[in-house]
N, C-alpha and C positions, 0 to 999 in steps of 0.2 A: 515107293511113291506115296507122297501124302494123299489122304481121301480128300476129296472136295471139302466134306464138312467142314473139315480142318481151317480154320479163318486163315485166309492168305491177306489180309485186310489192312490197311491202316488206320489210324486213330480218324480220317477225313469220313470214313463208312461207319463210324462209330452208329450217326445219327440215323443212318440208312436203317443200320440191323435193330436197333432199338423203337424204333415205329413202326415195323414190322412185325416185332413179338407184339406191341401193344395193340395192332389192327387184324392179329390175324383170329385170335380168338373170339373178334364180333361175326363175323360170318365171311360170306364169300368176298373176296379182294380182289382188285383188277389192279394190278401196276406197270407202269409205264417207264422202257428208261429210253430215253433219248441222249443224243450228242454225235459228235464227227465222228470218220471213221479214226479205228485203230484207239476210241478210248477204254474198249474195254467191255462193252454193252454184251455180246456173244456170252464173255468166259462169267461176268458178274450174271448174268440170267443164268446162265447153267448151276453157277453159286448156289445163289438164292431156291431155283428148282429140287436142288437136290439135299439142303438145309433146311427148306420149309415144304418139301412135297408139293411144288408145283408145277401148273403146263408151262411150254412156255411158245411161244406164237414169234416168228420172225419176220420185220420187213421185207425182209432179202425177198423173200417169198414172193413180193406183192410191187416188185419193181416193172415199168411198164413192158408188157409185149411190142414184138415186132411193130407191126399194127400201129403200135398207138403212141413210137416215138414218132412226134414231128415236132418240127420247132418250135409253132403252135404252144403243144404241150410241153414242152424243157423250157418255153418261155415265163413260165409260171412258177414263183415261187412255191418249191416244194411238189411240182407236176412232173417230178420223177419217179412217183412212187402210184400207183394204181389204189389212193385211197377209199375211190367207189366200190373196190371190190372188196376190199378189207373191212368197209363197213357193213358191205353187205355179207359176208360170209365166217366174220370173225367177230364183231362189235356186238352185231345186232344180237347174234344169237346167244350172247355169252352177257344182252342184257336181261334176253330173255331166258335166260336159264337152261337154252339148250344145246344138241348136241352140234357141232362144229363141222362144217365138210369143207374138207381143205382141198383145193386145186395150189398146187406149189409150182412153181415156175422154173423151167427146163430151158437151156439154152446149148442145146448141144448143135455143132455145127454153125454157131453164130445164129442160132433162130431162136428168140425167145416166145416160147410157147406153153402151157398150162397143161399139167397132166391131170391124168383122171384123177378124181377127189377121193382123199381117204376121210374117214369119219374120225373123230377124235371126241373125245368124252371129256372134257375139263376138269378137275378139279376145283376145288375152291379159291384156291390160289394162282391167279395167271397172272404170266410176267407178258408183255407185250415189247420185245425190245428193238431200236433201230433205227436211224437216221427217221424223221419224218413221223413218229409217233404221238408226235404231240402237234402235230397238224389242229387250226383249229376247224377242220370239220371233224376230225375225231376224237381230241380232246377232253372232249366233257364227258367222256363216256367212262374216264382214269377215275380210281377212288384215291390214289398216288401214284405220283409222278417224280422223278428224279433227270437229272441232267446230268454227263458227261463232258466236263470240259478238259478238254487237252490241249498244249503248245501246242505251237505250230513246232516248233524245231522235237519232240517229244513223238508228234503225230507221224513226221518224214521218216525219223530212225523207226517206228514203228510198224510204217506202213512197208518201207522197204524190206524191211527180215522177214514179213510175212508175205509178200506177197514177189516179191523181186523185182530186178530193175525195170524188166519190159513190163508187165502189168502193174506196177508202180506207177511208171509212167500217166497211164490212163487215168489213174485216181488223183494224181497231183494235176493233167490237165483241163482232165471232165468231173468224175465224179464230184472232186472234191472241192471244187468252184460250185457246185448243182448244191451241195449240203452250205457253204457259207452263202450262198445267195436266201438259200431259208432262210438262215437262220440271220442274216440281216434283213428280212421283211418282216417275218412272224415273229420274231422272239421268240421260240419255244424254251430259250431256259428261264423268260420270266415271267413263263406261266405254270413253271414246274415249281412243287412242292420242298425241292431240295437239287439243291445244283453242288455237284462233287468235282474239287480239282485234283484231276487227274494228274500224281505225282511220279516219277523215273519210277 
């Protein structure tokens, strides 16, 4: 099995890895990758993670509790995602330079609910990756930013071999109507630093 290091990359991340080596020797770095599901954000943060020794912080995490779906809130572009909490427990602390207490988000039994908080120590390099990261209440907090664009017909084959047909489903009815309604209000890839299309 190839190690992560190992560039699994094409010449499209050229740009990516090359502003990286040139940003990371200035000091502490926050990057941001956003895009739809299934382009990639997960396995390229683990990349990056394990290639430049950094954290790496998931939206998944920060998707909303029980509680606090109501229509109300999915009515809102990008109000699938609990970014008050993220700002408060992820943003703030990592502009202030300190340490991180994560409550990650449990859904067992159909109940989405918040486990006790583990402490996490950042390093210099954090990746922040995941639908909704480039929200603009959290935004400005990225020193870079990148986007994730993938087909549509690229995203289905992909979303279906990961996840299967019955929870497939869900993401082609919900989820993934909830990520294209962001991202025709906000724009979030044209406020990102580098937008990647995402190739077979």
């Amino acid at each position: 099995m190839a190690s992560m290091t190992e560039n699994p990359y094409g010449n499209e991340y050229a740009g990516l890895f090359s502003r990286l080596k040139s940003f990371l020797p200035q000091g502490p770095l926050l990057v941001a990758i956003d895009g739809g599901s299934a382009s990639g954000k997960t396995t390229l943060a683990a990349y990056l993670s394990e290639r430049f020794d950094g954290t790496v912080f998931h939206m998944d995490d920060f998707f909303l509790r029980t509680e606090q779906r109501t229509p109300a809130r999915y009515a809102e572009p990008g109000g699938n995602v609990d970014r008050e909490r993220f700002l408060d427990e992820v943003l703030l602390p990592l502009k202030n330079r300190e340490a991180v207490s994560l409550r990650k988000l449990d859904h067992t039994n159909g109940v989405f609910r918040l486990l006790p908080p583990v402490t996490i120590i950042p390093k210099p390099f954090v990746i922040v990756e995941g639908a909704y990261s480039m929200h603009p209440d959290l935004a400005d907090f990225y020193d870079f930013s990148v986007f994730l664009r993938i087909p549509h017909d690229l995203q289905t084959r992909r979303v279906l071999a990961r996840n299967g047909p019955e929870v497939a489903q869900m993401f082609f009815s919900r989820w993934i109507p909830l990520e294209q309604a962001y991202f025709d209000a906000l724009h979030p890839a044209e406020r990102c630093d580098l937008v990647i299309d995402v190739l077979e």
